[in-house]
C-alpha positions in Angstrom: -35.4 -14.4 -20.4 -35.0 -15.9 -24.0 -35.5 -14.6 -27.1 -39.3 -17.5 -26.4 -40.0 -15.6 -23.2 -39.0 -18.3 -21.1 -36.5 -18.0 -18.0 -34.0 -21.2 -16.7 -33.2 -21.7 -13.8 -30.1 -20.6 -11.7 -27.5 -23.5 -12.7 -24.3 -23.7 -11.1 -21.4 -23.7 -13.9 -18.2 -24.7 -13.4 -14.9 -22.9 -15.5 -11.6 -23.6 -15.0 -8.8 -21.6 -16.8 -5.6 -22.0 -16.6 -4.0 -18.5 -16.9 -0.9 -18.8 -19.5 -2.3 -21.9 -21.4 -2.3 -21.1 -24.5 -2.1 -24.0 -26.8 -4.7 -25.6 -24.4 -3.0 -28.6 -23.5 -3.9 -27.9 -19.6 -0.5 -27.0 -18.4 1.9 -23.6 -18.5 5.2 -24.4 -19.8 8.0 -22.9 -21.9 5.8 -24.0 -24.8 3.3 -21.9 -23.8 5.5 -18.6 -23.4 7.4 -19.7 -26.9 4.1 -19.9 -29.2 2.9 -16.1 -27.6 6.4 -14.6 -28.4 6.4 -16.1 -31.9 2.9 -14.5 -32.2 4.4 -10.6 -31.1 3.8 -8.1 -34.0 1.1 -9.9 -35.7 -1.9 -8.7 -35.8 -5.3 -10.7 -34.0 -7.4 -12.4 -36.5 -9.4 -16.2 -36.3 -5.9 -17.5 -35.6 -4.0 -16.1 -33.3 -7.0 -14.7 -30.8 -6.4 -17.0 -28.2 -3.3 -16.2 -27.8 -3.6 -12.6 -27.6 -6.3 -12.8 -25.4 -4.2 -15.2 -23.0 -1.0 -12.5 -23.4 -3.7 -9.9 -22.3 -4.6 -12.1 -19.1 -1.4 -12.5 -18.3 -0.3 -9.2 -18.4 -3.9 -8.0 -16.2 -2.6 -10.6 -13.6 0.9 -9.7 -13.7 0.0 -6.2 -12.7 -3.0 -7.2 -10.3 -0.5 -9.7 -8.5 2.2 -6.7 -8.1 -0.1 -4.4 -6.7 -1.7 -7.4 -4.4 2.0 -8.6 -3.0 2.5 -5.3 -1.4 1.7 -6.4 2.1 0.1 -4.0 4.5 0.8 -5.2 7.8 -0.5 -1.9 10.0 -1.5 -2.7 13.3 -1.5 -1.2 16.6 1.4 -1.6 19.1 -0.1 -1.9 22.8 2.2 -0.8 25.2 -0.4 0.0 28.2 -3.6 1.1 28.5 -3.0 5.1 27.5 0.0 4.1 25.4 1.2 2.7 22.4 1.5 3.2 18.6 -0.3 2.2 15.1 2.1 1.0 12.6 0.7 2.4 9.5 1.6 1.7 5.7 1.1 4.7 3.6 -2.2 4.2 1.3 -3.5 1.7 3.5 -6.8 1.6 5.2 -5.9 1.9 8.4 -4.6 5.0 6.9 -7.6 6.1 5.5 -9.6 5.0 9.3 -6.9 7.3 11.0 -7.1 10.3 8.3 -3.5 10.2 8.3 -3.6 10.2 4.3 -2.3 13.6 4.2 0.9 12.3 6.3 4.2 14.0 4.4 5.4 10.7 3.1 7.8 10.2 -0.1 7.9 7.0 -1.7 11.1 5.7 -1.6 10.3 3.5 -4.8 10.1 6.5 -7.3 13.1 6.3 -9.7 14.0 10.1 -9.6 14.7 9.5 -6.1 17.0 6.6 -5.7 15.8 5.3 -2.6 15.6 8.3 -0.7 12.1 9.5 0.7 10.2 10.4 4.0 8.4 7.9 6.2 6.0 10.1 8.6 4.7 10.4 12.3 1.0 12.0 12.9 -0.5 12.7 16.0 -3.9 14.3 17.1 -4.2 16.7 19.6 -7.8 17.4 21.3 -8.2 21.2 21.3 -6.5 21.6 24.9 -3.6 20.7 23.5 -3.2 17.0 24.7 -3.0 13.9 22.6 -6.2 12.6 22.3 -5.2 9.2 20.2 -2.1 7.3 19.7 0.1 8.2 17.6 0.9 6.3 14.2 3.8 5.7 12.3 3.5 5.9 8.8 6.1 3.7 7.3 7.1 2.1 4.0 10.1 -0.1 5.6 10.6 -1.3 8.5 10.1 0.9 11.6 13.1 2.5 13.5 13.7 2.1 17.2 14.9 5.4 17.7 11.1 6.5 17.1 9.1 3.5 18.3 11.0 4.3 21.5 9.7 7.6 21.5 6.5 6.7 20.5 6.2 4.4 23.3 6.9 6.6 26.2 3.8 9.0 25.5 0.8 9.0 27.2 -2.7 9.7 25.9 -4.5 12.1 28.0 -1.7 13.7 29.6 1.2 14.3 26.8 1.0 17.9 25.7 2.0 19.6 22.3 4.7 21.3 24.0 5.9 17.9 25.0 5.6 16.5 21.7 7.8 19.8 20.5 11.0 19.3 23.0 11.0 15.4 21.7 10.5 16.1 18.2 11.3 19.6 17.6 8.4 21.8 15.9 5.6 19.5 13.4 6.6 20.5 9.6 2.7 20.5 9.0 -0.1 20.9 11.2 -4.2 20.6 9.8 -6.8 21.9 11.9 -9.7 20.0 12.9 -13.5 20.6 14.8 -11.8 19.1 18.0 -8.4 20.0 18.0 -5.3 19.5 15.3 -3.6 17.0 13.5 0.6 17.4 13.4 2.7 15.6 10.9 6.3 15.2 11.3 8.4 14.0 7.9 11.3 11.5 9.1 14.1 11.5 6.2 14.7 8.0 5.0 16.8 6.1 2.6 16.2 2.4 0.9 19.3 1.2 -0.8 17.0 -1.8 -2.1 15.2 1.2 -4.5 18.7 2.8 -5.2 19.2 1.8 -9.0 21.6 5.0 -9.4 21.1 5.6 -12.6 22.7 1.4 -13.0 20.7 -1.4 -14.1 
């Protein structure tokens, strides 16, 4: 409603911006990129605020298309119909649906590390003592064998804790639950892609 007391319509608009375009000639070029970094220290008056606006978009994107081109690929690995595996990525919702979030995992992207970290395996037992769901595999890199081997042979319904212990030795963390517990077992893993070793 106006200032009149009178309402428009609902009209479709149209925008189009062009991320980066900052002398507004309707392209991104080095022209572009060359005006904002002759613009760096001054400070944002009538002149220079669409540039500083468009260096401030570009720097939003930049970090939303960073955190957007991690790609969660969990799934769940059918090997029969009382076995198989989820896939998980750590912070992913499939975590979340699984409740795994608590998994020991240590990001092998965190620079005080160089590349080392823990990838994780969770599974749920019902309060007998037998796996209830399948297991999942929480993961930043790409699975190992060794464990999806593993993984594969058990059984919902029939594989026990104890089982689960002479395969994997004893769980490093274990929560309780209403109907039974949740184990987590911390699998040491190294990324030389994250290794920067102190080099750049």
């Amino acid at each position: 409603m106006d200032t009149f007391g009178q309402t428009l319509p609902d009209t479709a608009v149209n925008a189009v911006i062009l991320a980066g375009d900052t002398n507004g000639n309707r392209t991104v070029n080095a022209a572009d990129a060359a005006g904002t970094k002759g613009r760096l220290g001054q400070g944002v008056d009538s002149t220079n605020s669409a540039h500083w606006l468009m260096a401030l978009v570009l720097l939003t994107i930049a970090t939303l298309a960073s955190a957007a081109s991690w790609d969660d690929d969990s799934h769940y690995v059918s090997l029969g119909p009382r076995s198989g595996y989820y896939i998980v990525r750590p912070g992913s919702p499939l975590s979340h649906q699984l409740g795994v979030e608590a998994a020991p995992t240590i990001d092998t992207a965190d620079p005080f590390r160089h590349g080392y970290g823990a990838d994780a395996l969770a599974f749920h037992f019902n309060r007998a003592g037998v796996l209830s769901t399948p297991p999942a595999y929480i993961v930043q890199a790409d699975p190992n064998e060794f464990y999806t081997l593993r993984l594969g042979s058990l059984i919902r319904g029939r594989t026990t804790l104890r089982d689960m212990e002479a395969i994997f030795g004893r769980p490093q963390n274990i929560e309780r639950q209403s109907d039974g517990v949740l184990t987590y077992y911390a699998i040491q893993v190294y990324n030389p892609f994250e290794d920067l070793g102190g080099r750049r």
